[in-house]
N, C-alpha and C positions, 0 to 999 in steps of 0.2 A: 544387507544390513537390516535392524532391527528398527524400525522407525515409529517414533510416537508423535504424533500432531494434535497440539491445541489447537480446538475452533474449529468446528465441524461443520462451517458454513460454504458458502461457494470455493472459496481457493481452497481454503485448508480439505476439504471431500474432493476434490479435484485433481490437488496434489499428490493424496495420497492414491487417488485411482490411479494417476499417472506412474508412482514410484510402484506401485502392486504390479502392475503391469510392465515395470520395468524391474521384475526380478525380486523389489525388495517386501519383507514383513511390516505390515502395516498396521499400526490400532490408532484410534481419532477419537477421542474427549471433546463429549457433549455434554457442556454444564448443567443443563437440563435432563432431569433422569426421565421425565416421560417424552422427551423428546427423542431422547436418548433410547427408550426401548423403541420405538416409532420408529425408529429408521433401523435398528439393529432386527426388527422382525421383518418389516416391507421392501429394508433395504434401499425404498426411495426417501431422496432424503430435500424432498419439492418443502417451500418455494426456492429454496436458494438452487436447486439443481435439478434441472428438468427436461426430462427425454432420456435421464441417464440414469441407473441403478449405479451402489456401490455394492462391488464384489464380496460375493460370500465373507470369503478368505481376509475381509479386514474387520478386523474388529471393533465395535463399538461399546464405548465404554461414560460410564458418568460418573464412577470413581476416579478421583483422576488418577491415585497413587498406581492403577491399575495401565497407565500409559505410558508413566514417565520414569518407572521401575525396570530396570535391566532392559536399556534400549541402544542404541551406536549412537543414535541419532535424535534428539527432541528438537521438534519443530514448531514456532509461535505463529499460529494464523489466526491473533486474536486481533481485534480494532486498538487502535494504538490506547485511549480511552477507558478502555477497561484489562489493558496490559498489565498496569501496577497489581493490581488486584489478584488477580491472575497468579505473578510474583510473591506475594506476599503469602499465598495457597504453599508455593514452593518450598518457601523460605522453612517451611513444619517440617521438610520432608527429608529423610539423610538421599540425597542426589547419587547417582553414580556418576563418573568422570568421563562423561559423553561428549560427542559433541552437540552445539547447541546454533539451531539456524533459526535466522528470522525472516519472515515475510511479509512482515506488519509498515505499514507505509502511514506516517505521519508523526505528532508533534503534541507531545501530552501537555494540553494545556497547564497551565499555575507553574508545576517546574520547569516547562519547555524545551523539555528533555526526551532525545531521540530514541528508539526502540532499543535499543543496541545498550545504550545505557539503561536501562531500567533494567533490562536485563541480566545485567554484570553485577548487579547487586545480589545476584545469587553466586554462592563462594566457586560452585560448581563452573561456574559458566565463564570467571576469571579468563581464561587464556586460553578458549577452546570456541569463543563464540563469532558467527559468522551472519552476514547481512546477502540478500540472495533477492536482487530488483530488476527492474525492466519490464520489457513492453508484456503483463501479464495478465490479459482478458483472460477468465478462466471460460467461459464458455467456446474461447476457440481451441484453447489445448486439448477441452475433454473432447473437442469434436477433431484432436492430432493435424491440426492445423499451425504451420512451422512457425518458432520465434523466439529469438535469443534473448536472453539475459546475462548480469552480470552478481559473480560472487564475490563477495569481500573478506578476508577475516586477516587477524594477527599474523597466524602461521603460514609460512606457502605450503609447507608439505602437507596442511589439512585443509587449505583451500583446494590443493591439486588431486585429493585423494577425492574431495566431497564434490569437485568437477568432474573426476570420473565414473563417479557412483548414479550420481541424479542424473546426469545428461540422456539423453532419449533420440530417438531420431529425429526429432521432431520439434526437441525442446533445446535447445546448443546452450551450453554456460561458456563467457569468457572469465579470466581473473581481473580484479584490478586488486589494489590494496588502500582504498580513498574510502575508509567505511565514514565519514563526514559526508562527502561529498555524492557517493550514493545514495543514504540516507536522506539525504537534502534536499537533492532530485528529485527521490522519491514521493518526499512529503509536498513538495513545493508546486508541482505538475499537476494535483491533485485541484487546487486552487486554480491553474490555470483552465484546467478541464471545464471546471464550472464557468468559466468567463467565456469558452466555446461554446457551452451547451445554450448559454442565454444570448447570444449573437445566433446562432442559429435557429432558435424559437424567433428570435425577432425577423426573421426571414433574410440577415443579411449572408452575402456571397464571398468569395473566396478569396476576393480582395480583404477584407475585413477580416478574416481567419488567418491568412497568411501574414498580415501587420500583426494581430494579436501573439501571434505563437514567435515570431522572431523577437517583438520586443518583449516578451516574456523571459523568451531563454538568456537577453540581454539582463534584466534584471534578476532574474533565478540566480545567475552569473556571479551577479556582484556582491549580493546578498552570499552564496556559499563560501566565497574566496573570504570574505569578512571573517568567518565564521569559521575558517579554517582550511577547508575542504583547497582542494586542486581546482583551477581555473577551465582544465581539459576534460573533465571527469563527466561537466554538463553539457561536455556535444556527444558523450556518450550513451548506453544503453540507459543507463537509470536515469538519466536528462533527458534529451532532447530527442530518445528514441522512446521513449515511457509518455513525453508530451504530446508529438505526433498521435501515438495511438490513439490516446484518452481524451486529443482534440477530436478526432472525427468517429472511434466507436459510438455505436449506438448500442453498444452492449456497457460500456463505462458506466459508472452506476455514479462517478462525479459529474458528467456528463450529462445525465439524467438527468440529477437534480437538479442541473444548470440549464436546463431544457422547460421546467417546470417553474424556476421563478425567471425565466424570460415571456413564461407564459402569463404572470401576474399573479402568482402565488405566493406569499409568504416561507420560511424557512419553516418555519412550522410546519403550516401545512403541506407543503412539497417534502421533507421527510416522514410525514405519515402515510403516507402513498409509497412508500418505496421500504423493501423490505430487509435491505444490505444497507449498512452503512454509509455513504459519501463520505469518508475522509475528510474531503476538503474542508467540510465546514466547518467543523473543529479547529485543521489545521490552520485558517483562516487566521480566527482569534492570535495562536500562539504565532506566528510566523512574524503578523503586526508587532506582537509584543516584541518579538527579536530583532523587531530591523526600526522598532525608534530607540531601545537599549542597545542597536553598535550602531544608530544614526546611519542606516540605510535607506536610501530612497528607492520604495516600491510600489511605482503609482497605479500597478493593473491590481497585485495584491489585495491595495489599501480600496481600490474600489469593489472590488470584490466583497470586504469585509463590512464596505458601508454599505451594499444592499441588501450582504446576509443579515448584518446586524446593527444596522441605522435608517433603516427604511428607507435608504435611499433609491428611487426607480433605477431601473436600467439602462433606462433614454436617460436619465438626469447623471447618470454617472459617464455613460460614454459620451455627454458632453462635457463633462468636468476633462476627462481625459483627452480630448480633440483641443479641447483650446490651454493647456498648458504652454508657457510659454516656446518659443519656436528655438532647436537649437541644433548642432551637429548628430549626425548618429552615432 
């Protein structure tokens, strides 16, 4: 296949090393043109990817029209946040009738709308577009370190074609057809990551990690089913196999960040230290917004959201959460 990928950051130069290497034509749009010659001459393309070159043989580009022109395949590995944007580049452009994957994980604040949708606002992308989540540390795939995920999209016969296209030895895709419920996961685990990284800064043990991540998946849960998604979808790959990871990597870049204001850092300043994105924080914001608009009660969440952005401490919030009133599980 002919494969073009937005966002030339950690996953999306990742992915495509990975699809190069598994057979397929590869170019990557980097918004930035002198960043863009910078990695198209050195081929390294540090800080986001480091120890590893990308292959001659893929192309780097800063035009975009030059990625997303006569390809099988267009690929979003943009931060959900600057997705619209992104979009709207598109919207100039006459499309060809591709198919169109996403890999972007989270929850665009103001409209609070999933990757998936923002993306269908392109005419092209109508009833060919597909959601591709799970446990996705980029720095273990480029080092071909085994790990499944899950693909989603409208059609089966182009879910099942684009399962046997990307899959690798190393990389397994299942199907589901729950692009909700995926998506959900996706965004929602992102926020829990960071409520692991700040219990582990605070030095607590496994006791406290494992109550974290169960009652998480219990409210990630209810909050998706609310919202539409399947109730089964979040003990799956893009749930509770996506939350696992991003709880205990030390390579999760939500995680991270969750590591640094457990350390006493502000939001500020813990993402100016860090060169990738955390998701969560953003998604943070919109998630809140979606669970007191369908009256969702999400109390790791909501703490979550008052340290990033109510300054509430750490200790002050995990006692808010310890003495809630006592009830069934």
């Amino acid at each position: 296949m002919k494969i073009g990928i937005l966002g030339c950051g950690n996953w999306g130069s990742v992915f495509g090393i990975m699809q190069h290497l598994n057979g397929h034509d590869v170019r990557i749009w980097e918004y930035d043109k002198e960043r863009a010659q910078r990695v198209r001459s050195t081929r390294s393309n540090e800080p986001f990817l480091i120890g590893h070159t990308i292959p001659d043989n893929i192309q780097i580009h800063w035009e975009i029209e030059n990625v997303v022109k006569h390809v099988d395949l267009l690929v979003f590995a943009i931060p959900s946040q600057v997705l619209r944007s992104v979009v709207q580049k598109l919207k100039k452009i006459d499309l060809d009738k591709s198919y169109y994957l996403s890999l972007t994980k989270g929850i665009e604040i103001g409209t609070l709308s999933r990757p998936s949708e923002i993306i269908e606002e392109l005419a092209a992308a109508k009833d060919n577009l597909y959601v591709l989540s799970g446990p996705c540390i980029a720095n273990e795939i480029i080092r071909k370190e085994p790990t499944a995920v899950v693909l989603v999209g409208a059609d089966p016969k182009g879910t099942t074609l684009l399962q046997q296209e990307l899959s690798t030895e190393y990389f397994r895709i299942y199907q589901s057809d729950d692009v909700i419920g995926v998506e959900l996961g996706a965004a929602t685990k992102n926020i829990i990551a960071i409520a692991c990284g700040i219990i582990d800064s605070l030095g607590f043990g496994y006791n406290a990690k494992g109550a974290l991540i169960t009652r998480a998946i219990v409210e990630i849960q209810r909050f998706g089913t609310m919202l539409g998604a399947r109730s089964r979808t979040f003990w799956g790959l893009s749930g509770f196999g996506d939350l696992v990871t991003t709880a205990f990597s030390e390579e999760s870049r939500n995680h991270i960040l969750g590591t640094k204001i457990g350390a006493g850092k502000n939001l500020t300043q813990a993402a100016s230290e860090m060169v990738m994105v955390a998701e969560g924080a953003p998604t943070a914001k919109a998630v809140r917004e979606l669970s007191i608009r369908y009256g969702v009660e999400m109390p790791i969440c909501e703490a979550v959201y008052n340290i990033l952005y109510k300054n509430e401490t750490p200790r002050e919030a995990i006692g808010n959460l310890m003495s809630r009133p006592l009830k069934n599980e």
